[in-house]
C-alpha positions in Angstrom: 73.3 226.2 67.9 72.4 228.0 64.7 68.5 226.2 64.5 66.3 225.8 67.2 66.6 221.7 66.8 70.1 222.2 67.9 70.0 222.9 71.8 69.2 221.0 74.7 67.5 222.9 77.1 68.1 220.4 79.9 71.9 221.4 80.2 71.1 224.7 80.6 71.0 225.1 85.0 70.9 228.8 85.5 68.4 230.8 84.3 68.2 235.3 84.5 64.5 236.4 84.0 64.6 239.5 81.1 63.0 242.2 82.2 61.4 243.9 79.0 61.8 247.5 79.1 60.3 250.3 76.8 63.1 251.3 75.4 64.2 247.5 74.4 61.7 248.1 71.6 62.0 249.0 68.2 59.8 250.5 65.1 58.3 246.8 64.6 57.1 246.3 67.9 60.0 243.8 69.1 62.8 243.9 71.4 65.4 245.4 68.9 68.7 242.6 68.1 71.2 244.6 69.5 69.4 244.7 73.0 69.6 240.8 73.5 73.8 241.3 73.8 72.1 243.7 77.1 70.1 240.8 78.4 73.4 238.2 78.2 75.5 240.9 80.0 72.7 240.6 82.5 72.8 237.1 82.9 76.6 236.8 82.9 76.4 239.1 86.0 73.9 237.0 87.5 75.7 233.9 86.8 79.0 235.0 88.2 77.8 236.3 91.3 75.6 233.8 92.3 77.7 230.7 91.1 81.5 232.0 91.4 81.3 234.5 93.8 83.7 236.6 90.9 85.2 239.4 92.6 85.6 242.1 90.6 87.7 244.1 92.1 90.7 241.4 91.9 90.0 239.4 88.7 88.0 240.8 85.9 87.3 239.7 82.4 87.0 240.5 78.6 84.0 239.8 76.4 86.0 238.6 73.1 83.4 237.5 71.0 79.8 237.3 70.7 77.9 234.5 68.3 74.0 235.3 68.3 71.2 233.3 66.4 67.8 234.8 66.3 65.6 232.6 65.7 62.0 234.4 66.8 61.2 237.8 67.9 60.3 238.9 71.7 57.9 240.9 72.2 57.0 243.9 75.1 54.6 241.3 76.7 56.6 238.2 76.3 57.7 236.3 80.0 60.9 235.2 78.8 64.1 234.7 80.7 68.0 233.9 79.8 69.4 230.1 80.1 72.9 230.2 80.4 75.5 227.8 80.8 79.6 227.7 80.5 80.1 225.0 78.0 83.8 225.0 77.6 86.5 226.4 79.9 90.3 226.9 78.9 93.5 228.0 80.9 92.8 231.6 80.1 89.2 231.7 78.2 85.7 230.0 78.2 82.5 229.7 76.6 79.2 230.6 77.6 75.9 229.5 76.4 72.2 231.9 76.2 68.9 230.6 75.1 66.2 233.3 75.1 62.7 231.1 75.9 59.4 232.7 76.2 56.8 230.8 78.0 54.2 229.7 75.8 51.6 228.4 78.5 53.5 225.7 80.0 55.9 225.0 77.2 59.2 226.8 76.4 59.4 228.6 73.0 63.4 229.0 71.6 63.7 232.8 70.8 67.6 233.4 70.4 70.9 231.4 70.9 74.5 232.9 71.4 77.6 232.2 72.1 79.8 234.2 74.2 84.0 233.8 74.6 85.4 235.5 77.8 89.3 235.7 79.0 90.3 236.6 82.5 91.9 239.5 82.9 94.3 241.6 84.9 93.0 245.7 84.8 95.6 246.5 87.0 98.7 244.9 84.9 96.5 245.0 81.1 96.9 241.2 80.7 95.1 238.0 80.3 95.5 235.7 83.1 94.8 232.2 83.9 91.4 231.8 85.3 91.6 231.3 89.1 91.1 227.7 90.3 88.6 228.6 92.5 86.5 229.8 90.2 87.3 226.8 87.7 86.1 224.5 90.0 82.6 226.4 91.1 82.1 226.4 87.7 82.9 223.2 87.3 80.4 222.4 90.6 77.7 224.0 89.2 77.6 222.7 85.8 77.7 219.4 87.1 74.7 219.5 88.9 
């Protein structure tokens, strides 16, 4: 996803509005880059509550790695939200999906793409663990649709 003619919108299901605040925004009048890794934590929340039902206190989960593309700035104004999806999903890890699109009138206007690894993981015994089938197969359910 490193150019704007590289994404497909359409597979992207759930969507987290960004809420722009003050302090997002840097000496040139944009949301600063390192903020956006803020606004995919958001969504990841979002995401897992609404779609898995993750409970936190018995399974949680490292971020490994974090791939983000800008590709235009957003700006304190800007209605934009966060299109996520979960694009790959292993015994252990998985891959999520962002698109940051402002609304341009009635069309959608690319901003950013990322890509996110995550492992489940045990707090309580400091290992990764497989990810739970139940939570496999909402995602599974959900990506589906």
């Amino acid at each position: 996803m490193s150019t704007s003619q590289e994404f497909d919108r359409n597979l992207f299901l759930f969507q987290s509005p960004i809420h722009i605040r003050w302090a997002d925004i840097d000496a040139l009048q944009h949301v600063n880059n390192a903020v956006y890794l803020s606004y995919f934590e958001q969504a990841r929340i979002d995401y897992f509550r609404e779609v898995v039902s993750w409970d936190w206190d018995k399974i949680g989960m490292i971020l490994a790695s974090n791939t983000v593309n800008y590709h235009k700035p957003l700006f304190p104004r800007d209605k934009a939200s966060v299109w996520m999806r979960t694009s790959r999903i292993g015994n252990k890890s998985f891959e999520m999906e962002y698109l940051v699109i402002r609304m341009k009138g009635e069309q959608e206007e690319l901003l950013t793409s990322a890509k996110a690894v995550l492992v489940a993981y045990d707090y309580r015994k400091d290992l990764t663990i497989p990810l739970p089938e139940a939570y496999r197969q909402a995602i599974l359910d959900f990506e589906k649709a």
